[in-house]
Each structure stands twice: as C-alpha cells, then as structure tokens.
C-alpha positions in Angstrom: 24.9 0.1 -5.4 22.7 -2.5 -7.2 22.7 -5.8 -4.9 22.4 -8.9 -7.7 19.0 -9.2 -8.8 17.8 -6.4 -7.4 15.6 -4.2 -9.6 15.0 -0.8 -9.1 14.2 0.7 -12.2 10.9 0.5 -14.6 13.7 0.1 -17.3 15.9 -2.0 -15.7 12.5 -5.2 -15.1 11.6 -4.1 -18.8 15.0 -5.0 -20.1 15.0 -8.0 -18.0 11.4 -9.5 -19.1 12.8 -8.5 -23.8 15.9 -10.5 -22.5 14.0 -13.5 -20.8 11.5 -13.0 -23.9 8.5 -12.4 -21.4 8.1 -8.9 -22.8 4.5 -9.6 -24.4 2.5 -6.9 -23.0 -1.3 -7.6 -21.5 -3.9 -5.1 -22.7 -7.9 -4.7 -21.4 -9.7 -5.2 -24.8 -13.5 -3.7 -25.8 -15.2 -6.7 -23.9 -13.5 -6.2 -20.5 -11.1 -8.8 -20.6 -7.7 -8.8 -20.4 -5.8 -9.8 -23.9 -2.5 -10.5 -25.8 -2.4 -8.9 -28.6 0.8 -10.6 -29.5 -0.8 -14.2 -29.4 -4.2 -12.9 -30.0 -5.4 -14.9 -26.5 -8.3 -13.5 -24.2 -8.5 -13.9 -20.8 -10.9 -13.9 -18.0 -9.3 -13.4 -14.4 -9.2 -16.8 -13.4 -7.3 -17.9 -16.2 -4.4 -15.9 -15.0 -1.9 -15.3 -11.8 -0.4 -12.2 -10.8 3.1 -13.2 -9.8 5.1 -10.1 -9.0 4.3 -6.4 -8.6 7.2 -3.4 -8.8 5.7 -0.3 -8.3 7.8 2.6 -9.3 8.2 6.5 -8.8 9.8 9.0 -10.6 13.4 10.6 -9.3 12.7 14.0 -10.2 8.8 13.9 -9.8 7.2 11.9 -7.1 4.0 12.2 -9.4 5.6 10.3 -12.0 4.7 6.5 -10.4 3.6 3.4 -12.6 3.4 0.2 -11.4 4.4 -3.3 -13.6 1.8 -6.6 -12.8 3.8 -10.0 -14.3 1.5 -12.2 -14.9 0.8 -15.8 -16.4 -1.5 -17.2 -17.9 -2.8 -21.0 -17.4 -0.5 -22.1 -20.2 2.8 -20.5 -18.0 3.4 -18.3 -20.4 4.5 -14.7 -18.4 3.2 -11.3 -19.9 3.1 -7.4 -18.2 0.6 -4.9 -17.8 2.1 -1.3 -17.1 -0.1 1.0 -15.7 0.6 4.7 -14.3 -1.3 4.8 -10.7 -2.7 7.8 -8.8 -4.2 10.8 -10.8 -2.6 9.1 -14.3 -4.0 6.2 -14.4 -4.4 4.7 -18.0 -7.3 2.1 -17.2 -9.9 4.9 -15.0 -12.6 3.6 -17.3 -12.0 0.2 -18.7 -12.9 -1.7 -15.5 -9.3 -2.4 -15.1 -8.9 -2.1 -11.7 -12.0 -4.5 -11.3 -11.1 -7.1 -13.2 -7.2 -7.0 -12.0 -8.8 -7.5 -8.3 -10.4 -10.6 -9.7 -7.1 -11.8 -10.8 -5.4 -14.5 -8.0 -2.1 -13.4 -6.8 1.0 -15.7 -6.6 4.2 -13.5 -5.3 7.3 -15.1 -6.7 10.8 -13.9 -5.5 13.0 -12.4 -8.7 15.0 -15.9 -9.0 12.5 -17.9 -9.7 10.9 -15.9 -12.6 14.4 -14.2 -14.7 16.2 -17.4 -13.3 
C-alpha cells in the first residue's frame, strides 16, 4: 500500500506536477541549451537547480526505465525533463547528459515541492 506522499509511479509524479501546474516540460533546443517551450525561456546550467530525481522501471519489462529531473529555474518556477535511461535514451546526441551534469543539484523531500 501507498504510504501518503509516496510516489511510485511515472504517472502517478506526472499527475501530481498538471495538478500543482508544474507540468511545463524542459527540452534541449538546437543550441545546447536547455528550454521551455511553453514560456519560450532558454537556459544555461547555472540558471537552473535540479531538485528531485524519481527514476522508474517498468513492471513487466525491467528494460522499460525512464527517469523524471524537477527542476527550477532562477525565477522558482518548477519544470520536468523525462528521459528513458540505458540503451533508450532520448538525449544520446544532444549533449544532454553534459549539460544536465553542469546543472547544480538541490534534493527536496516530496512536501516541500507538491506541498
């Protein structure tokens, strides 16, 4: 059973973030830098914070793992980036996982962000 505030689903967080309205999904644009396309901000790494990380894998196929970054920008507004990891990775060439490693992380417990 589901202890409160525990989240152990990819939908279950993603429900979570379109009811919080913090469902504005990060993309890595042609230039190498992560955007909003929502907002239609840019961002280089240091204008942002990693503050929570659920990585995921499938029931049925142990192959089938994404991970979710929540991150926020220097204004506090919170965005995701959803990535598969392993062999699926969606970012192998965009320089993704380079520029995410440039990005400052700042755990936060569940509370404090869907609070």
């Amino acid at each position: 059973m589901e202890k409160p505030g525990e989240m152990t689903t990819l939908s279950r967080v993603m429900q979570k973030l379109h009811d919080k309205g913090l469902d504005h999904e990060l993309k890595m644009s042609d230039h190498g830098r992560m955007q909003n396309v929502e907002k239609q901000k840019i961002y280089n790494p240091e204008e942002l914070k990693i503050i929570k990380t659920y990585r995921f894998e499938g029931e049925s196929d142990p192959a089938d793992m994404s991970v979710l970054y929540l991150i926020e920008d220097q204004d506090g507004e919170i965005g995701y980036v959803l990535d598969a990891y392993g062999a699926y990775s969606t970012h192998e060439e965009s320089g993704f996982d380079e520029f995410l490693q440039k990005i400052p992380v700042e755990d936060r417990e569940d509370q404090l962000i869907f609070a």
